[in-house]
C-alpha positions as CSV (number, residue, x, y, z in Angstrom):
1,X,-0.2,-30.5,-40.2
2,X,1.8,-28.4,-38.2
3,X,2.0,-27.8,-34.0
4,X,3.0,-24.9,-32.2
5,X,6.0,-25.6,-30.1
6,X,5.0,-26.2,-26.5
7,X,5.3,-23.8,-24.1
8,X,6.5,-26.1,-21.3
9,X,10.2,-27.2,-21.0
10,X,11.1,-30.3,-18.6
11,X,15.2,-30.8,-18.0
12,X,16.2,-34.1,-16.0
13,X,19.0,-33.3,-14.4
14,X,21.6,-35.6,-11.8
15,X,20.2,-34.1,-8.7
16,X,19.9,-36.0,-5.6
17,X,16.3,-35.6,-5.5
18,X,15.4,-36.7,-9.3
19,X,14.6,-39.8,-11.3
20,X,17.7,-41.2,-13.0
21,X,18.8,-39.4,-16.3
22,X,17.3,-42.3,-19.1
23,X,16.1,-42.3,-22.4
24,X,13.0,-43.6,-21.0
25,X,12.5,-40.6,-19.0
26,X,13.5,-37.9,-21.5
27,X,10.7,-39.4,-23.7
28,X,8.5,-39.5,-20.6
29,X,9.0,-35.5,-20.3
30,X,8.9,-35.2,-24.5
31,X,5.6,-36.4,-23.7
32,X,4.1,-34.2,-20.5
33,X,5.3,-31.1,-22.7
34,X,3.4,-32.5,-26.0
35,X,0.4,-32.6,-23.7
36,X,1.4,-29.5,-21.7
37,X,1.9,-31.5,-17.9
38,X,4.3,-30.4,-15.3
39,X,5.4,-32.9,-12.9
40,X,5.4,-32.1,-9.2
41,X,8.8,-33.8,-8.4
42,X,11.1,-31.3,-11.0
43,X,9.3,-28.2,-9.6
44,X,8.4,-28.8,-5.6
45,X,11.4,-26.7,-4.5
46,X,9.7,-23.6,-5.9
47,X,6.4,-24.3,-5.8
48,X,6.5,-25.1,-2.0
49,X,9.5,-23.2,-0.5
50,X,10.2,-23.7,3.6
51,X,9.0,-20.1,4.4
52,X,7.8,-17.0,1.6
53,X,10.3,-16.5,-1.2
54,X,9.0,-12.6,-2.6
55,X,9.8,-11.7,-6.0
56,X,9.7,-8.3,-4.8
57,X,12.8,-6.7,-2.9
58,X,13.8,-4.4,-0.4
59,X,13.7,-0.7,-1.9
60,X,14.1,2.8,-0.6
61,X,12.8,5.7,-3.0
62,X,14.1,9.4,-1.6
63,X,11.1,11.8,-1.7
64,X,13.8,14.1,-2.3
65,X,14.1,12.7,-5.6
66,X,10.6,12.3,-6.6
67,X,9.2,15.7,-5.9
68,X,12.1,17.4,-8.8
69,X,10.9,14.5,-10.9
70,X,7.0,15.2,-10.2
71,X,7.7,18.6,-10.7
72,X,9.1,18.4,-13.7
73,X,6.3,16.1,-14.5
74,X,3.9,19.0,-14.1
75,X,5.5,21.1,-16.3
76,X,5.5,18.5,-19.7
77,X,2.5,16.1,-19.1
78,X,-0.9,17.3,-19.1
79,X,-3.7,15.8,-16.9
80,X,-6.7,14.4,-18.8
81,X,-8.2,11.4,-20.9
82,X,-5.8,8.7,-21.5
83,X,-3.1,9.1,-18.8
84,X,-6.0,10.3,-16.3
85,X,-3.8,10.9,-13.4
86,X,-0.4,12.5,-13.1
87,X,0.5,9.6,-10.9
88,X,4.4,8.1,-10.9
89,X,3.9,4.6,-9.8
90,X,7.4,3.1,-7.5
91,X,8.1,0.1,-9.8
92,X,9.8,-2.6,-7.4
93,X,13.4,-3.6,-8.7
94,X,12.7,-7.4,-8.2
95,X,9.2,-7.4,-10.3
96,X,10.4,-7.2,-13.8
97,X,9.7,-3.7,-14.6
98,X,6.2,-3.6,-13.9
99,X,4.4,-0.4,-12.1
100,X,4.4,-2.6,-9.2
101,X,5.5,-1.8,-5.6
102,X,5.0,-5.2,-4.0
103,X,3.4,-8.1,-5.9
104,X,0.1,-6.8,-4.5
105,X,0.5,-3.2,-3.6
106,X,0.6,0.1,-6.1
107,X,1.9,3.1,-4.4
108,X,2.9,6.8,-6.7
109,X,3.2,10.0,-6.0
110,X,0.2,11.9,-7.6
111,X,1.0,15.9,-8.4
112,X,-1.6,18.6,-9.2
113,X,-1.0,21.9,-10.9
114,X,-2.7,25.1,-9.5
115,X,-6.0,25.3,-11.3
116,X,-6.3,21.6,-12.7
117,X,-9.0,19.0,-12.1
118,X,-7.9,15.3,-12.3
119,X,-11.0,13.8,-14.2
120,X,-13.5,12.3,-12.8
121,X,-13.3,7.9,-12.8
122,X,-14.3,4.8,-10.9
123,X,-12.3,1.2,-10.7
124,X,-12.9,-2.0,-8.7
125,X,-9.3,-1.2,-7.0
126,X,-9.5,0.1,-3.1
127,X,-7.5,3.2,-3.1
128,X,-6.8,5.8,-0.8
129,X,-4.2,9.3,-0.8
130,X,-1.8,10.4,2.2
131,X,-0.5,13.6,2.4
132,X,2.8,14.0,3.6
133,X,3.2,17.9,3.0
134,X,0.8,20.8,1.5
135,X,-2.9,21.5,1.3
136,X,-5.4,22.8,-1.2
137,X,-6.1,19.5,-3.1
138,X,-9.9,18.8,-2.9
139,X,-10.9,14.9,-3.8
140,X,-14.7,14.6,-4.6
141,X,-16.2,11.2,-4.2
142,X,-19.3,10.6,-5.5
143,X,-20.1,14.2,-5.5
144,X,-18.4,15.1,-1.5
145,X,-15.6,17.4,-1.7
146,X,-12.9,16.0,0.2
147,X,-10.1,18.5,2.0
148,X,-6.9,16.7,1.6
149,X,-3.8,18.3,4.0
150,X,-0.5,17.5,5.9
151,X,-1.1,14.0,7.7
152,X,-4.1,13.7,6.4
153,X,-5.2,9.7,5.5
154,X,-8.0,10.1,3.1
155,X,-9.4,6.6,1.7
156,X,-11.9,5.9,-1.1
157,X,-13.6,2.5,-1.6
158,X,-13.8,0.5,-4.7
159,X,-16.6,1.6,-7.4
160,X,-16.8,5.3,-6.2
161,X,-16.3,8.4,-8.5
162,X,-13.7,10.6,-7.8
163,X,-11.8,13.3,-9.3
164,X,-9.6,15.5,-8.0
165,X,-9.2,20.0,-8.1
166,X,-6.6,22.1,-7.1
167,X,-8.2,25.9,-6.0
168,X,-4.9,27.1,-4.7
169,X,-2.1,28.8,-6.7
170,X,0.4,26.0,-5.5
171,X,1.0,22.6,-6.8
172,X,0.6,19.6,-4.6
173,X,1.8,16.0,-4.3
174,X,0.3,13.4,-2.3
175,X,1.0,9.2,-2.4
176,X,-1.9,6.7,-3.5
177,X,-2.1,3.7,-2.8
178,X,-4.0,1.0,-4.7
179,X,-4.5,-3.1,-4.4
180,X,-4.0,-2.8,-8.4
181,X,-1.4,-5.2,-8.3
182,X,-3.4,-7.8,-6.6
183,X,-6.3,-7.2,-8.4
184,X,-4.9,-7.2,-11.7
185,X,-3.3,-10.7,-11.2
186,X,-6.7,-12.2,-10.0
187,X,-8.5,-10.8,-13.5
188,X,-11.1,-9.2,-11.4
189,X,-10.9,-5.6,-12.6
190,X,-13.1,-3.0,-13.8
191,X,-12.7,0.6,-15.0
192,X,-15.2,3.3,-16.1
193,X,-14.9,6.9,-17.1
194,X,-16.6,9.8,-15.7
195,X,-17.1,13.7,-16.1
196,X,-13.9,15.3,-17.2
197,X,-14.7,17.8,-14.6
198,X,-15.6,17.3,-10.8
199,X,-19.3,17.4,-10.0
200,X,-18.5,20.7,-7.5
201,X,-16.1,23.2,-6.9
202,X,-17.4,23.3,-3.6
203,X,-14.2,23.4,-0.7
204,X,-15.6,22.8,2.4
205,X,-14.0,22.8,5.6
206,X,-15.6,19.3,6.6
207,X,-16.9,16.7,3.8
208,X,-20.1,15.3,4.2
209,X,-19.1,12.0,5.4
210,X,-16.8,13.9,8.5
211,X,-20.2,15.7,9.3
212,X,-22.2,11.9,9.6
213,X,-19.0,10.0,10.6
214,X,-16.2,11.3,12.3
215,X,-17.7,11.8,15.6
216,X,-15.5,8.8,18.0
217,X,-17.5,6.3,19.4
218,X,-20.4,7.4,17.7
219,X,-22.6,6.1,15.0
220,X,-25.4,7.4,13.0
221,X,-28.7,5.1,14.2
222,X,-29.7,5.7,10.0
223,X,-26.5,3.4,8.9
224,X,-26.5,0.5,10.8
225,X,-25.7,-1.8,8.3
226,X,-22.2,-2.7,8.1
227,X,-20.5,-1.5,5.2
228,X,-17.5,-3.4,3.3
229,X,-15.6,-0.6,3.6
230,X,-15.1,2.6,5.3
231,X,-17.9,5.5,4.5
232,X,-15.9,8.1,6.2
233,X,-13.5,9.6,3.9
234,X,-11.1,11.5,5.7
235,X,-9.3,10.6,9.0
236,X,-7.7,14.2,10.1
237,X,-4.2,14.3,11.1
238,X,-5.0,15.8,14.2
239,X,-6.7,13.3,15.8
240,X,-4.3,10.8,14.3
241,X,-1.8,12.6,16.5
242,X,-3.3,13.6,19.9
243,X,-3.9,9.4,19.7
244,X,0.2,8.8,19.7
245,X,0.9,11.7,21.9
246,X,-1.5,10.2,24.6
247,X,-0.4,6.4,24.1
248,X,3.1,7.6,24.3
249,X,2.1,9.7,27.5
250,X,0.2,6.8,29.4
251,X,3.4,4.7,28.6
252,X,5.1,7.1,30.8
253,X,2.7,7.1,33.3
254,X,3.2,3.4,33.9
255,X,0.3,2.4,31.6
256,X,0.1,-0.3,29.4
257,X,-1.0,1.4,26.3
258,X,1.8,1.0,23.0
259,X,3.1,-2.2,21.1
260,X,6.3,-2.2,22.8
261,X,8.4,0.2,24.6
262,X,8.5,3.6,23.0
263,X,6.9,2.6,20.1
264,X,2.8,4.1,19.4
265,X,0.6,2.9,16.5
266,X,-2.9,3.3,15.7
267,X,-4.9,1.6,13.0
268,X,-8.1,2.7,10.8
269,X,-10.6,1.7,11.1
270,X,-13.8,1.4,9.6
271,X,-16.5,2.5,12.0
272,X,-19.4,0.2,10.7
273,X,-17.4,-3.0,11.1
274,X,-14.2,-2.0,13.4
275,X,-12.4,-3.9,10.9
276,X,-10.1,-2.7,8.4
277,X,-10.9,0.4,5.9
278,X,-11.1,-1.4,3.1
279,X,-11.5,-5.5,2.3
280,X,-8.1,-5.9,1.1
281,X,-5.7,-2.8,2.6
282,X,-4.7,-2.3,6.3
283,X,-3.6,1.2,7.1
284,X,-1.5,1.9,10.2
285,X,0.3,4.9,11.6
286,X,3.3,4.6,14.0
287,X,5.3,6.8,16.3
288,X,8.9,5.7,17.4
289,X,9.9,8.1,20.3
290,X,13.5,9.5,20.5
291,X,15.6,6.6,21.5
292,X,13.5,3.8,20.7
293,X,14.4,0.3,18.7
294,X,11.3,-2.1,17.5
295,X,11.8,-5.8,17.6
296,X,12.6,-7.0,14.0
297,X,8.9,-8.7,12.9
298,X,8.1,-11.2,9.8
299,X,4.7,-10.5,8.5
300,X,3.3,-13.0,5.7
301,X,2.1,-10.4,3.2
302,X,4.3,-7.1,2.1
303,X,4.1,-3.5,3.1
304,X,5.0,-0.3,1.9
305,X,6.1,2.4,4.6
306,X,6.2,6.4,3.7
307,X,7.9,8.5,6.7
308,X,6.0,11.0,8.1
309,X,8.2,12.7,10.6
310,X,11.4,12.6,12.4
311,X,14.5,10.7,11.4
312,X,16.0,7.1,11.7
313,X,17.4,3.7,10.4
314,X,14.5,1.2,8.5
315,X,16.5,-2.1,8.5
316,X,14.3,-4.8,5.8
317,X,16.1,-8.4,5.1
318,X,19.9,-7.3,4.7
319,X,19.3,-3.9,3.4
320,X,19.3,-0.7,5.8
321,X,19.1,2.9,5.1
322,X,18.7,6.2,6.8
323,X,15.5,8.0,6.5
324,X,13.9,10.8,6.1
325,X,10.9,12.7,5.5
326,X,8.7,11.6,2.6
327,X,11.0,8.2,2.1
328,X,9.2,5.4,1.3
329,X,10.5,2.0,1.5
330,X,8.8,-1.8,0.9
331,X,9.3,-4.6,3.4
332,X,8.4,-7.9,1.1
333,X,6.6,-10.8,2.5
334,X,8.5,-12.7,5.4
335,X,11.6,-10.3,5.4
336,X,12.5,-8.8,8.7
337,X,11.8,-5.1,9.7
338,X,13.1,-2.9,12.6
339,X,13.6,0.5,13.2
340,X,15.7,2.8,15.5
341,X,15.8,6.5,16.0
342,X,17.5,8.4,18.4
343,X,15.0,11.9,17.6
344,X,11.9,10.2,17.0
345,X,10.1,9.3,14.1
346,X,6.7,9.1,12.3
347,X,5.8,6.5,9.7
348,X,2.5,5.7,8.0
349,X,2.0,2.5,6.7
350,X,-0.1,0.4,4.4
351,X,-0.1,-3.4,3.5
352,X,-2.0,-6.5,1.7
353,X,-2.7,-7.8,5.5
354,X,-6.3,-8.5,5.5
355,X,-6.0,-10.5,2.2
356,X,-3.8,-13.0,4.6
357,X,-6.4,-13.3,6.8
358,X,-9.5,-13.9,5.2
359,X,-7.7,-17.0,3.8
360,X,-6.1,-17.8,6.9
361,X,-2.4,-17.4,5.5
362,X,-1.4,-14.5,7.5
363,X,1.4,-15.5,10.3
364,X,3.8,-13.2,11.8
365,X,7.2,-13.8,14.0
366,X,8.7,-11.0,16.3
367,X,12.3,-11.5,17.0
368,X,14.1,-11.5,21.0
369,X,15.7,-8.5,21.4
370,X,18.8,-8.7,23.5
């Protein structure tokens, strides 16, 4: 009778902090890998670092290189059953290769040609779409056509249909973002198909859930139950913006009213709860005005950025870069993040932060500025 080799590999080594190199103890570990054991003392260093060690690194991706690339993508691969989705997925440099852009976090830049429907599916992964430039891209969730445009932050809840059509004559390319990452290393997953159409060609000015939902302050006294995650599926750019201009405004009227000087953010929210939009992504939009540097901040928990607006310097760990519209750059667990700008700019962000905090892991540290 044969046995497979063992996975599991034990070296003793002359370290400081090890048993001393014997035969007895090189029969000792011939004997945890025989019975597949690790032992604590050979693998504590990693296991239990002093402070979050990501996989994932640092990266900048130029939207100036993904649109010729998306483009071109348009042009050779179809949409439709089996690739589902002409999505390009950022694949982090420090994750092996995988579709990945943090060890939690999926973001790609999705592109519809004029005329095309995306077919309709549901998964278990909270998603949402962003739109940094152009209009005429109409998501449908569980039958509500959804106007997607500039600035727009549209997000979509676990276990809903959706499918996407373009009416216009234009293409357009947006950024998802997923919690397929996380999701897939839990094994919790799910996936089903739908229509290969959308249930309506209808293009509404306002979706249904705008008409019920996006009234501030306000809530419908027939959903009073709090929901896991957001029911409104569209959070318009304009209000996103009057928000910054007047935070930014009461700062220079002498009002407490931004995270630090120069610097406006606003979160979204999900009106049935308060809390986040969706159980296990935070999304976030921040305004740096002309002249303004952030504190560098450690976050347990990574974070992709995608600028918006404006232009400036995104410094993550030892890495910095100059940015630009469309960039969009990862800031991995624990590394430090600040920005500057001397014209102003606009960054919507998203992150893995309310996974933190429901196991009471999430910790952050904000650096003195001189």
């Amino acid at each position: 009778m044969t046995t497979s080799a063992s996975p599991v590999t034990i070296t003793a080594t002359d370290a400081d902090d090890q048993p001393d190199r014997t035969p007895e103890l090189e029969a000792l570990y011939r004997g945890f890998e025989s019975e597949l054991l690790i032992p604590l003392w050979t693998e504590i260093g990693d296991l239990m670092p002093p402070s979050p060690r990501s996989k994932a690194v640092p990266h900048l991706w130029r939207w100036g290189n993904l649109i010729p690339l998306a483009t071109e993508a348009g042009e050779l691969v179809p949409v439709g059953r089996g690739g589902e989705r002409r999505a390009i997925a950022l694949a982090n440099p420090g994750l092996g290769g995988r579709p990945f852009a943090t060890p939690t976090l999926w973001a790609a830049i999705q592109y519809l040609n004029p005329g095309e429907d995306a077919p309709v599916h549901r998964h278990t992964q909270n998603a949402f779409r962003f739109v940094v430039e152009g209009e005429g891209v109409w998501t449908v969730v569980n039958g509500d056509p959804v106007a997607m445009r500039r600035g727009d932050f549209l997000p979509q809840a676990g276990w809903h249909w959706h499918g996407h059509h373009n009416r216009t004559d234009r293409p357009m390319a947006w950024i998802d973002g997923l919690d397929i990452p996380f999701q897939y290393a839990v094994e919790s997953t799910f996936f089903e198909f739908g229509p290969d159409e959308v249930e309506t060609r209808e293009a509404p000015e306002r979706s249904r859930s705008e008409r019920l939902w996006a009234h501030p302050g306000l809530r419908p006294l027939t959903q009073l139950t709090p929901t896991p995650a957001t029911p409104l599926l569209a959070y318009r750019w304009e209000y996103t913006d009057h928000a910054l201009r007047e935070q930014l405004a009461l700062e220079a009227e002498g009002y407490s009213a931004t995270v630090e000087p120069g610097h406006a953010a606003v979160r979204y929210t999900n009106p049935t709860t308060g809390g986040d939009v969706m159980p296990t992504l935070r999304t976030e939009f921040h305004r740096l005005a002309p002249d303004t540097a952030t504190a560098p901040i450690r976050e347990v928990g990574s974070s992709v950025y995608q600028v918006f607006d404006g232009t400036g310097e995104a410094s993550v760990g030892e890495h910095s870069w100059e940015v630009e519209r469309g960039d969009l750059f990862v800031v991995p667990s624990w590394q430090p993040l600040a920005l500057t700008t001397d014209t102003g700019l606009d960054l919507f962000r998203f992150s893995d932060t309310p996974i933190f905090e429901r196991l009471h892991q999430h910790r952050t540290s904000t650096e003195a500025t001189q």
